[in-house]
Backbone bond lengths (Angstrom), bond angles and torsions (degrees), N, CA, C in turn:
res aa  C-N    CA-C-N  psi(-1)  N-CA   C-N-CA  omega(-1)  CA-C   N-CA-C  phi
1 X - - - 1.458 - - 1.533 109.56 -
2 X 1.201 92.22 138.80 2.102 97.55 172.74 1.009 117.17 -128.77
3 X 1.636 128.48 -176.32 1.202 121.56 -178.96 1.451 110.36 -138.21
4 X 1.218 112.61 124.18 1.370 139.02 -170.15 1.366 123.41 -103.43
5 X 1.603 158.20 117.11 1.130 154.70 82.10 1.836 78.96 134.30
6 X 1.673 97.64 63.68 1.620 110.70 -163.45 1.451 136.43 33.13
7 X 1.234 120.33 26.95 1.445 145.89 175.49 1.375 106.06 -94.22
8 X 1.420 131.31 115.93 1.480 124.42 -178.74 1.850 97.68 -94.05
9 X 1.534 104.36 161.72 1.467 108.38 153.92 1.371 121.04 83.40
10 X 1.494 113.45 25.82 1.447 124.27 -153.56 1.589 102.33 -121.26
11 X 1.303 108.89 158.27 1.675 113.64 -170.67 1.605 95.87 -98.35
12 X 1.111 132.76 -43.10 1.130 135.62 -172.84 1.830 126.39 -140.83
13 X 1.362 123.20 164.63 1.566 120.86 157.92 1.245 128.77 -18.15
14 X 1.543 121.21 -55.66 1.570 158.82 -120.60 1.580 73.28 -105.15
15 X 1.277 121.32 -100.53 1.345 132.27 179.88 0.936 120.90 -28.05
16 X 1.535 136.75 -43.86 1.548 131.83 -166.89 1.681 79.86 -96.42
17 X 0.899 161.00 -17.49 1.680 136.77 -177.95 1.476 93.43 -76.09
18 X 1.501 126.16 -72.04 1.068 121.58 175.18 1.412 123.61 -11.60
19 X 1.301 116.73 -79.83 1.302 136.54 173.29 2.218 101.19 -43.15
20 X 1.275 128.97 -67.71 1.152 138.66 170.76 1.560 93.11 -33.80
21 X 1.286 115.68 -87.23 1.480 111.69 -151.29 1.706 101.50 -44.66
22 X 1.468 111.57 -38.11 1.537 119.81 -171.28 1.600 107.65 -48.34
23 X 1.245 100.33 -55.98 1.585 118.53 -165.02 1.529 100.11 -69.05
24 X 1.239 126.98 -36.12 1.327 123.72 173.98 1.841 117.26 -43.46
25 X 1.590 104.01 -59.26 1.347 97.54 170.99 1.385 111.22 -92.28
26 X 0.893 120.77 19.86 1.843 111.61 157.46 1.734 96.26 -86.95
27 X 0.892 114.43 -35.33 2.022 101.10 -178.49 0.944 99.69 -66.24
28 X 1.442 159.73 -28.92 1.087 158.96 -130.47 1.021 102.56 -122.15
29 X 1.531 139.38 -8.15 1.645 142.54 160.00 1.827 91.69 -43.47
30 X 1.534 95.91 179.95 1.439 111.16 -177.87 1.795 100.64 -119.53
31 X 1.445 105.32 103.14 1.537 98.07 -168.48 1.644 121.34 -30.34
32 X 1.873 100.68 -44.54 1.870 114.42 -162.06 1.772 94.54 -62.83
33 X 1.353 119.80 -1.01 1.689 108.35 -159.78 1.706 99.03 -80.85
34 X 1.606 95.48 179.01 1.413 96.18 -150.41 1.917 92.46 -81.10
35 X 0.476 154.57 -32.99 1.661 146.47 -161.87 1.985 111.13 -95.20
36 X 1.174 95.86 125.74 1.335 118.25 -158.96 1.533 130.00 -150.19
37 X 1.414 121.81 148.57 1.269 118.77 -173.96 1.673 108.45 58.89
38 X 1.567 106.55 -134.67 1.627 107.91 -170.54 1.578 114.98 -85.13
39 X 1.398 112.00 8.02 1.532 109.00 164.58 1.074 91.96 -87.01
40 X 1.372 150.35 -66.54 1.503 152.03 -156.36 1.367 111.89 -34.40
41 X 1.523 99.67 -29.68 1.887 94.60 -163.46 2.154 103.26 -100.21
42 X 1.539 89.59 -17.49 1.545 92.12 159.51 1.461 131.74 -64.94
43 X 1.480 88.03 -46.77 1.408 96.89 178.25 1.403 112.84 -65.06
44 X 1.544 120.37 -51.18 1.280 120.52 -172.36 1.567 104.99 -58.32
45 X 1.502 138.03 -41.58 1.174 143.29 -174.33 1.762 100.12 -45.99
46 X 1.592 117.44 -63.80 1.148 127.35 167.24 1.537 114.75 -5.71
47 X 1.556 86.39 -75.95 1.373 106.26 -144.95 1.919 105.57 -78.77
48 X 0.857 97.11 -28.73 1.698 119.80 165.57 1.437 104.24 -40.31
49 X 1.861 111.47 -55.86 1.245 116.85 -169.46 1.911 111.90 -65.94
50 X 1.391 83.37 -51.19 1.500 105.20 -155.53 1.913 96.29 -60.16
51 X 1.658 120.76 -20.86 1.198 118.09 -149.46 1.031 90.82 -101.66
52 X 2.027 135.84 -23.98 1.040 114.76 -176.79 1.533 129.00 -96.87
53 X 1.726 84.57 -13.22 1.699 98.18 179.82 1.660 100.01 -72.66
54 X 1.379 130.65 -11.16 1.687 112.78 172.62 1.421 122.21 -94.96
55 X 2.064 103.03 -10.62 1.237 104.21 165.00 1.294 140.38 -55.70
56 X 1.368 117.46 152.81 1.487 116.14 151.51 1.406 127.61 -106.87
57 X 0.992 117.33 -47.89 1.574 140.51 142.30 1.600 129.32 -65.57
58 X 0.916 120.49 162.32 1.627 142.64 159.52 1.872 99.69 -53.56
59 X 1.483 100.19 -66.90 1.382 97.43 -173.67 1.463 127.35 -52.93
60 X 1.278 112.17 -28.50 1.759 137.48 172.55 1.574 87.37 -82.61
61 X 0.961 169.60 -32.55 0.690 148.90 -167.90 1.703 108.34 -86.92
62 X 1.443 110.10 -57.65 1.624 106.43 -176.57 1.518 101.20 -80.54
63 X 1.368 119.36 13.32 1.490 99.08 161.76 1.686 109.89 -103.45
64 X 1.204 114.37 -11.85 1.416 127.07 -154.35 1.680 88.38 -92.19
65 X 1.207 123.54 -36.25 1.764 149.20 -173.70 1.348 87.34 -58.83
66 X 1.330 116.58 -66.88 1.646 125.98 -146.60 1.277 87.24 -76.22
67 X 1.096 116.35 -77.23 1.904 110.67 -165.92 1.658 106.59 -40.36
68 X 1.170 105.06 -41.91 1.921 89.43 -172.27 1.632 94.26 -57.47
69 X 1.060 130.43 -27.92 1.548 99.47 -146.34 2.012 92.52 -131.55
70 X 1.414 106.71 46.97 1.267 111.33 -173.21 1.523 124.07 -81.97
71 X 1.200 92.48 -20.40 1.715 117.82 175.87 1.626 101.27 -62.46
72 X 1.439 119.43 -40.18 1.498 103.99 174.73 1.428 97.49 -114.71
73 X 1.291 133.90 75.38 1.670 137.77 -162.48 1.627 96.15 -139.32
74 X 1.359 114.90 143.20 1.407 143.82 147.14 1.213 120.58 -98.97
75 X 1.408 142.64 106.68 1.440 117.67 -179.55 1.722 121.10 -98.08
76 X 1.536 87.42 21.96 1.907 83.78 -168.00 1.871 87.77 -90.85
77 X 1.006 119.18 -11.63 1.469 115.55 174.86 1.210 109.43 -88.93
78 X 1.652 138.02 -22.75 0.979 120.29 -146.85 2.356 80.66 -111.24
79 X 1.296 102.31 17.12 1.662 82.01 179.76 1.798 84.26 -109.68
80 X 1.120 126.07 69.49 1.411 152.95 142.09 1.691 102.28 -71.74
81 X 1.231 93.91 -69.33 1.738 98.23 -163.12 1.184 94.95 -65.71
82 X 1.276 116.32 129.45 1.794 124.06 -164.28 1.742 80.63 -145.23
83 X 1.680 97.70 150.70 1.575 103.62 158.99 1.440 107.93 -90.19
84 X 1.636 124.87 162.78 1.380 133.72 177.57 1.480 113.70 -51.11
85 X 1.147 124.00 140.16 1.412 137.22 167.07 1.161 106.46 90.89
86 X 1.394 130.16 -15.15 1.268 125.38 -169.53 1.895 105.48 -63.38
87 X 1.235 114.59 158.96 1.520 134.51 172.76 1.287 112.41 -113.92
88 X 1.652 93.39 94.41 1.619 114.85 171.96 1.869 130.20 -91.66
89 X 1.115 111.18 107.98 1.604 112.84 -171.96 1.623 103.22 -116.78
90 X 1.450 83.48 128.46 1.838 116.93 -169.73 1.513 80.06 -90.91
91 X 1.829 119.54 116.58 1.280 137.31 145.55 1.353 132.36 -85.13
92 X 1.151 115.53 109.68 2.193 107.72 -167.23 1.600 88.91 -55.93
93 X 1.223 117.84 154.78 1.273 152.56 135.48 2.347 108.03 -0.90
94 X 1.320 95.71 -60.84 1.679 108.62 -160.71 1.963 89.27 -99.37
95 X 1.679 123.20 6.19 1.333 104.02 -162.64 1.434 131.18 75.89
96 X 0.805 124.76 -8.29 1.516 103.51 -143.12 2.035 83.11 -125.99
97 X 1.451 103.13 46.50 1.381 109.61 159.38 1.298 104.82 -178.50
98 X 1.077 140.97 161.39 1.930 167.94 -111.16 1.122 137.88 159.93
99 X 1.443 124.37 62.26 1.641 128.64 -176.86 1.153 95.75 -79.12
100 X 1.696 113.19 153.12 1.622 109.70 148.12 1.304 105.36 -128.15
101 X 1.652 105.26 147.74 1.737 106.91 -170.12 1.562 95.58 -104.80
102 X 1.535 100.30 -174.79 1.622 91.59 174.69 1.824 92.63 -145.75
103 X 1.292 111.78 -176.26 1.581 95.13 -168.51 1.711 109.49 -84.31
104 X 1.497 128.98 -0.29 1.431 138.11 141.94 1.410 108.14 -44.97
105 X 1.129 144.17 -1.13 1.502 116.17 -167.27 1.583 89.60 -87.42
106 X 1.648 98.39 171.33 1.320 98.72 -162.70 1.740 98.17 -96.52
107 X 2.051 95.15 110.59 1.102 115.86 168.53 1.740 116.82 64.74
108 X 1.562 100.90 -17.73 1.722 103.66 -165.78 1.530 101.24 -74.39
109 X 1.099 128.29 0.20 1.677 123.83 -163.90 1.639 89.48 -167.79
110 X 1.582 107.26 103.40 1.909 118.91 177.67 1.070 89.18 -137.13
111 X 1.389 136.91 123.18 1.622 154.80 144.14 1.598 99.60 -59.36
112 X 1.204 86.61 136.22 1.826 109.76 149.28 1.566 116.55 -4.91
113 X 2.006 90.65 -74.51 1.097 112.96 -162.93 1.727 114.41 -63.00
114 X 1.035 96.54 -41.04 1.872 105.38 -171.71 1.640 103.84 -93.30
115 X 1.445 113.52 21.81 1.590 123.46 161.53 1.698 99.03 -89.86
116 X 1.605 99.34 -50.27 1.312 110.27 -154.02 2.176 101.95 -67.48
117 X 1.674 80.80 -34.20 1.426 74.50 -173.39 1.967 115.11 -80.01
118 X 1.293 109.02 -12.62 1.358 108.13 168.81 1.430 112.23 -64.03
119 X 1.333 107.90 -34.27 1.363 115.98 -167.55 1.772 112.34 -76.03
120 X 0.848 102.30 -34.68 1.753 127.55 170.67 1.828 109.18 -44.39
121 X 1.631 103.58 -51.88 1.378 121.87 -133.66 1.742 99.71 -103.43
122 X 1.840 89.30 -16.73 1.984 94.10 166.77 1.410 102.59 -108.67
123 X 1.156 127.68 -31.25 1.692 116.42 168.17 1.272 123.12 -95.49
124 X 1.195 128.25 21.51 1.167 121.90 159.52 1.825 121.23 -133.19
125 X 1.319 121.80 111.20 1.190 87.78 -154.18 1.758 130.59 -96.92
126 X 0.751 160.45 158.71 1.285 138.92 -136.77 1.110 128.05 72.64
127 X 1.744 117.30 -24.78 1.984 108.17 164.54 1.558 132.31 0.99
128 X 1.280 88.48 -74.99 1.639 83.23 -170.92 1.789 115.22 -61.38
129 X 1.490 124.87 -19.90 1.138 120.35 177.80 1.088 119.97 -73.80
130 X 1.509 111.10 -14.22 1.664 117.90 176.79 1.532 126.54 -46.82
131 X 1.356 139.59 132.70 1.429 128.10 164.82 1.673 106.85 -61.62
132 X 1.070 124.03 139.71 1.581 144.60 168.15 1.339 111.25 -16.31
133 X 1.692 113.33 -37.03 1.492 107.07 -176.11 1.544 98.25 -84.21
134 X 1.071 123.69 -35.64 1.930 143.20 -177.60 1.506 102.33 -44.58
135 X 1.562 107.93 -59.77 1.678 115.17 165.72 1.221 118.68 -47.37
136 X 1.420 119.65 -67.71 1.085 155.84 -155.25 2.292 100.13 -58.98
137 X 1.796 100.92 -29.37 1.557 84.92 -172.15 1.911 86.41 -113.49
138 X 1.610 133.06 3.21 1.484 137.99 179.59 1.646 94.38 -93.34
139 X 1.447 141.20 -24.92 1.069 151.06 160.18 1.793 114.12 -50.12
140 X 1.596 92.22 -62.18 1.887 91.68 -176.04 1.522 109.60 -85.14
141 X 1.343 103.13 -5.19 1.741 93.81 165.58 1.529 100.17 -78.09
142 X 1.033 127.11 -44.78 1.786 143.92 -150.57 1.948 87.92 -58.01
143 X 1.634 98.46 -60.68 1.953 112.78 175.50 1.796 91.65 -38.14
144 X 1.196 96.37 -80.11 1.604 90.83 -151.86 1.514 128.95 -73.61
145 X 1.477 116.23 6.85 1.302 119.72 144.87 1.457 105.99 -84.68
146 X 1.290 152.42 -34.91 1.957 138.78 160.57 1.965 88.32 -33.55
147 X 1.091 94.26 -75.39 1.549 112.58 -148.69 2.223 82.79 -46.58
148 X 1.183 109.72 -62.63 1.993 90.74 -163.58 1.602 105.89 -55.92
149 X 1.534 118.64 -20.22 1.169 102.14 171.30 1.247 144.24 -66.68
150 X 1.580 102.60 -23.82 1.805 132.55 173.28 1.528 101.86 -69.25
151 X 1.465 106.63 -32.98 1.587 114.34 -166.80 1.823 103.82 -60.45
152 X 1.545 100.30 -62.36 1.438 130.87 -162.85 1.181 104.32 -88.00
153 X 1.564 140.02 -50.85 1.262 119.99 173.37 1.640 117.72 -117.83
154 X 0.988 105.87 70.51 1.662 141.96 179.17 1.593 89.25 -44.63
155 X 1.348 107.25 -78.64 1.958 136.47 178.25 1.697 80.60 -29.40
156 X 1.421 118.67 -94.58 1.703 112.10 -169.66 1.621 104.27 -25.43
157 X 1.316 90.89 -96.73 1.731 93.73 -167.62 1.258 121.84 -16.40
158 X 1.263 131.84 -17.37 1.592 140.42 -156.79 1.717 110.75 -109.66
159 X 1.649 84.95 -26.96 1.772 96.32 -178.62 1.759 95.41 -87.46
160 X 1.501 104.11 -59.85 1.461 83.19 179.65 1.218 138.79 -60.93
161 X 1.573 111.89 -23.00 1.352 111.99 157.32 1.860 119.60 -37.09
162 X 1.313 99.10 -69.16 1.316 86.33 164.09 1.145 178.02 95.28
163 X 1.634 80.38 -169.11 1.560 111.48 143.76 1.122 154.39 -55.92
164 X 1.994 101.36 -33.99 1.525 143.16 151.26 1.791 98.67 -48.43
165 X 1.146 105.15 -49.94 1.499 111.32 -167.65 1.411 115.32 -61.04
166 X 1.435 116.15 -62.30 1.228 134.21 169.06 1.034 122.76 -60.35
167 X 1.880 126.53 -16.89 1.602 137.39 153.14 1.279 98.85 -51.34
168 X 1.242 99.83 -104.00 1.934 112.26 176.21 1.520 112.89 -2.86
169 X 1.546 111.64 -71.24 1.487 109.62 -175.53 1.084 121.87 -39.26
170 X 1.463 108.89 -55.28 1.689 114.15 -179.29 1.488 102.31 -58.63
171 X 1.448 134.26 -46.46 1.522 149.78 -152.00 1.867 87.80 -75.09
172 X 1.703 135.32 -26.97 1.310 131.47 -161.43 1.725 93.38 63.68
173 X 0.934 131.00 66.63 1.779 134.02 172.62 1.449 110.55 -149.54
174 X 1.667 105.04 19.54 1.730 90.13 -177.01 1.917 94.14 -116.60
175 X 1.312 126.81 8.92 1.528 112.96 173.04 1.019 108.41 -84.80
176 X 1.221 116.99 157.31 1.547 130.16 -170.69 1.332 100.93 -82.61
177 X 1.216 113.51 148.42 1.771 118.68 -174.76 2.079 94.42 -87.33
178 X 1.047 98.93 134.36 1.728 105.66 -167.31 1.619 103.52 -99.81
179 X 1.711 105.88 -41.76 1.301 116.90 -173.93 1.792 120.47 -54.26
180 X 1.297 91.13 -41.48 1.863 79.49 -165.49 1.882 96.02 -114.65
181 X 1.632 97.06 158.01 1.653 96.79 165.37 1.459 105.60 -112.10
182 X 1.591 118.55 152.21 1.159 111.89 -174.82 1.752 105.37 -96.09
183 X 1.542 129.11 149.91 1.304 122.32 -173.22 1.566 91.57 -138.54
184 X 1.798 103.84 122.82 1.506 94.46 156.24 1.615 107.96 -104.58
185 X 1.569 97.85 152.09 1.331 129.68 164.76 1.440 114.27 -80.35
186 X 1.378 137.00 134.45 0.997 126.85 141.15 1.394 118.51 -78.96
């Protein structure tokens, strides 16, 4: 077992993105909301299922994720998942500061997209030599094996979630950062 895209305990890419993208909008709940402890991980199991079986995409999927479970949702955590190239600036709270990250920062800002394409670029081999359309159809296979895995092993994704959870906690890395909002630019 290895550990992939901060997901411990995983057999492969496929699985720990799944689980990653999952866990992404599970941080992004609103701790004070009403569902908690061992309902939380029912519910989230649920909703895991229910969000991927209407997907088609990744993106339908973490939007389909978020809305089910918005009632206990933060979304200043959940604008993490950024697409590539975008220009993201961390605003304090009072203004009176302006970072901009880029999708190099370390791990603090990973899009969708540049999951999918890491994921692409160790299981498939030759990626990068591909022409754009070559990527472009090893990419939406890459989506819809994440997505049958959310489908079919709902139960995993939910345990490793977690686990992610119960890492962090112990690690002090699971509160939501309050101070800054994140803003993309096009």
């Amino acid at each position: 077992m290895s550990a992939y895209y901060g997901i411990d305990n995983v057999s492969n890419r496929i699985d720990s993105a799944a689980a990653a993208l999952t866990y992404t909008v599970f941080k992004s709940r609103d701790r004070k909301g009403p569902v908690s402890g061992t309902s939380m991980w029912s519910v989230l199991q649920s909703r895991i299922a229910n969000a991927a079986e209407m997907s088609n995409t990744i993106e339908e999927y973490i939007q389909l994720l978020a809305t089910s479970i918005k009632s206990w949702f933060n979304p200043k955590e959940l604008a993490r998942v950024i697409q590539p190239d975008q220009r993201i600036f961390r605003v304090s709270a009072d203004s009176s500061e302006i970072l901009e990250f880029n999708s190099d920062s370390v791990g603090n800002i990973y899009g969708h997209w540049d999951l999918l394409t890491d994921v692409a670029k160790h299981e498939c081999d030759g990626f990068d030599g591909l022409d754009p359309e070559g990527q472009s159809i090893v990419l939406g296979d890459i989506e819809r094996e994440i997505l049958k895995v959310c489908r079919k092993q709902y139960v995993i994704i939910t345990m490793l979630c977690n686990v992610k959870h119960q890492l962090d906690k112990a690690l002090g890395q699971d509160s939501a950062e309050e101070e800054y909002i994140d803003v993309e630019v096009n």
